[in-house]
C-alpha positions as CSV (number, residue, x, y, z in Angstrom):
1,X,0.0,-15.4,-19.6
2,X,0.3,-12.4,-21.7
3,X,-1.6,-9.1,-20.9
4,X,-3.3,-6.8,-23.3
5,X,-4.7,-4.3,-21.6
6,X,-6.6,-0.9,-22.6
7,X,-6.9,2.1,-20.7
8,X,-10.6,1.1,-20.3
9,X,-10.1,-1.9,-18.8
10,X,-8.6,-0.8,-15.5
11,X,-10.5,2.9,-15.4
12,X,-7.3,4.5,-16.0
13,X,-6.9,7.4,-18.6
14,X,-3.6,6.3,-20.1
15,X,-2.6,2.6,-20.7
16,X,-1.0,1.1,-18.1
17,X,2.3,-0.9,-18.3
18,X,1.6,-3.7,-16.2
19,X,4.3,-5.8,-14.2
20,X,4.0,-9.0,-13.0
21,X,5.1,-10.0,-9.5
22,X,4.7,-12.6,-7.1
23,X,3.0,-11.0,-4.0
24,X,3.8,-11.4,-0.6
25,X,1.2,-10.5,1.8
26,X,1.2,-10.9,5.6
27,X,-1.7,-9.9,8.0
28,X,-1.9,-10.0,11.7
29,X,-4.3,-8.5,14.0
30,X,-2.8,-7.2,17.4
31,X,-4.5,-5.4,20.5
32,X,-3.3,-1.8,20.8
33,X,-0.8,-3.3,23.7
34,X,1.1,-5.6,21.0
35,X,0.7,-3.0,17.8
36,X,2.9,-0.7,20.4
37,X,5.6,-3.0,20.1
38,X,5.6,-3.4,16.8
39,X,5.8,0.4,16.0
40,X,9.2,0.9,16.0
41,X,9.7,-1.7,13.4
42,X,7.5,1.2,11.5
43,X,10.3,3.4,9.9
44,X,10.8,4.0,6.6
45,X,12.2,6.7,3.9
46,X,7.9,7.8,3.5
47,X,5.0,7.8,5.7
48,X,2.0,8.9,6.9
49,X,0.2,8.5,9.7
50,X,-3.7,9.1,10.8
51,X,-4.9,9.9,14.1
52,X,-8.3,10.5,15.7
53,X,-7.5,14.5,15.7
54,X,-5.1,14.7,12.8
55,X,-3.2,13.5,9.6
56,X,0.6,13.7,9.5
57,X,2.9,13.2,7.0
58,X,7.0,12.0,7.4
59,X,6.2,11.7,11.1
60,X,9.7,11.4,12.7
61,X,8.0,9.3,15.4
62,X,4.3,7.7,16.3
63,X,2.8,9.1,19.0
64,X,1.6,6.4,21.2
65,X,-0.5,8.2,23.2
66,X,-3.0,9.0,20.1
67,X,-4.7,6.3,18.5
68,X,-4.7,5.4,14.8
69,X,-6.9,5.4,12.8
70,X,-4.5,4.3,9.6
71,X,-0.9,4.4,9.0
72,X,1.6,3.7,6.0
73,X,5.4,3.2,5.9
74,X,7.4,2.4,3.0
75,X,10.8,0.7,3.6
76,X,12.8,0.8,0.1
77,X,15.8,-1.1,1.7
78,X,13.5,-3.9,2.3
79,X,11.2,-2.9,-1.0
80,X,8.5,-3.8,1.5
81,X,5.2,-1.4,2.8
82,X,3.8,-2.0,6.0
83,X,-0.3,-0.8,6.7
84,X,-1.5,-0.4,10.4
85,X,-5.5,-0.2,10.0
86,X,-7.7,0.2,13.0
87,X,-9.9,-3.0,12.6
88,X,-12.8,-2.6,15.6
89,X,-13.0,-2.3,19.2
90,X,-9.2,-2.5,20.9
91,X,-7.9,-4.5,17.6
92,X,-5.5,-3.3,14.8
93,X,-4.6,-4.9,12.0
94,X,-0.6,-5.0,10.4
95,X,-0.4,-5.9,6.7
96,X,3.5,-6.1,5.1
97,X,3.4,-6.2,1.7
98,X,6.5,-7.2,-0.6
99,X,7.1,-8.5,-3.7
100,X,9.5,-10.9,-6.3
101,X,9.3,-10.8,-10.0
102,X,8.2,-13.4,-11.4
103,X,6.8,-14.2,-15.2
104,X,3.0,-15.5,-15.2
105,X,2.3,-14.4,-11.7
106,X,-1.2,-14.3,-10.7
107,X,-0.6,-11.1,-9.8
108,X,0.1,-7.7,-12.1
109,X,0.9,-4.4,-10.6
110,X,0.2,-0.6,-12.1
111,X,2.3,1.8,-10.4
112,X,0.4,5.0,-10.2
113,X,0.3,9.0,-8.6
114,X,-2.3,10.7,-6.6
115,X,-2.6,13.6,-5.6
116,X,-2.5,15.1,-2.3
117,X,-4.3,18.7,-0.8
118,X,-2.1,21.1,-0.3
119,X,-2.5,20.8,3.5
120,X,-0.4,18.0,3.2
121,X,3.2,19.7,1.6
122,X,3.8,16.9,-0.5
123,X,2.1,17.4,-4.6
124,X,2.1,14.0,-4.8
125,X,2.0,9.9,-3.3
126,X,2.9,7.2,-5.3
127,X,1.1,3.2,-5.0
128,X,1.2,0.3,-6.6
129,X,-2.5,-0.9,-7.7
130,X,-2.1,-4.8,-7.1
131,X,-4.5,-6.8,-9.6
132,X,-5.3,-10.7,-8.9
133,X,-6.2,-13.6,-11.7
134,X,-9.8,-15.0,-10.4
135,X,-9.8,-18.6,-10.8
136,X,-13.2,-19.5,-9.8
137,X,-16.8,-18.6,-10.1
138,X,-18.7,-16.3,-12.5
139,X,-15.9,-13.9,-12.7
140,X,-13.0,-16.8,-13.7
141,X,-9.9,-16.0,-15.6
142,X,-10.9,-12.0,-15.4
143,X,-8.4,-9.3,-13.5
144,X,-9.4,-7.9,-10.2
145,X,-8.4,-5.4,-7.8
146,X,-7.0,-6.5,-5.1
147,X,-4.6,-4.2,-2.8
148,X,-2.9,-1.0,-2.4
149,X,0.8,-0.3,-1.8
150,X,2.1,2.7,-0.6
151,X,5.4,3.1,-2.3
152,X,6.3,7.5,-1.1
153,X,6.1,10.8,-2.5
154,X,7.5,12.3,-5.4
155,X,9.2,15.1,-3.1
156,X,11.6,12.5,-2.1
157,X,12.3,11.0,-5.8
158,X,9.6,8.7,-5.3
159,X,9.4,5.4,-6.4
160,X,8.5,5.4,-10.2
């Protein structure tokens, strides 16, 4: 499936140069009690973590004793993100994302920069905008947004 894309179709001011991928998505929703034990495994080369009171970037650890809101973690060893995402009540949900490449994937990925306040000390974040073939209904064969991947900051080299 070749791709042909315009600036205008994906809202983007410049055309994009589109990759394709196979996608590997897992999704698991934990109590606060089982997301604690799976903090550790959140360490990366970027982050960024969001707390009731505050945002932090390149945490050197999570504070357990805060709850989160959202966090992000990029692990270029295992070219893999993780997302922690408080989903209601006492339940959080832990999305790893990583990807193959692979030829006529139903997946295509923009890699893209976004600025960030100066609050923050980093000028920019890199992600990957993930796009999904819709096979069905009134919106068949057409490209759709599908995820976000953090991939780091430019301070660090980044990932583009």
């Amino acid at each position: 499936m070749q791709l042909n894309l315009t600036e205008l179709d994906l809202g983007l001011k410049s055309k994009p140069n589109p990759q394709y991928a196979a996608l590997q998505l897992e999704t698991h929703l934990y109590s606060w009690t089982q997301l604690q034990d799976k903090l550790p495994l959140f360490r990366g080369d970027a982050a960024w973590v969001m707390y009731t009171d505050e945002t932090q970037i390149q945490p050197k650890t999570i504070d357990t004793n805060k709850r989160i809101l959202q966090a992000e973690v990029y692990r270029p060893a295992q070219k893999q993100s993780m997302h922690v995402r408080h989903h209601h009540g006492d339940t959080y949900q832990l999305q790893t994302i990583s990807q193959e490449h692979q030829l006529d994937a139903p997946y295509f990925y923009v890699d893209q920069k976004v600025l960030l306040p100066k609050r923050m000390n980093e000028q920019q974040a890199y992600y990957r905008c993930w796009y999904h073939m819709v096979t069905e209904g009134d919106r068949a064969y057409r490209w759709q947004p599908y995820l976000q991947q953090f991939l780091g900051y430019e301070q660090q080299g980044g990932a583009l």
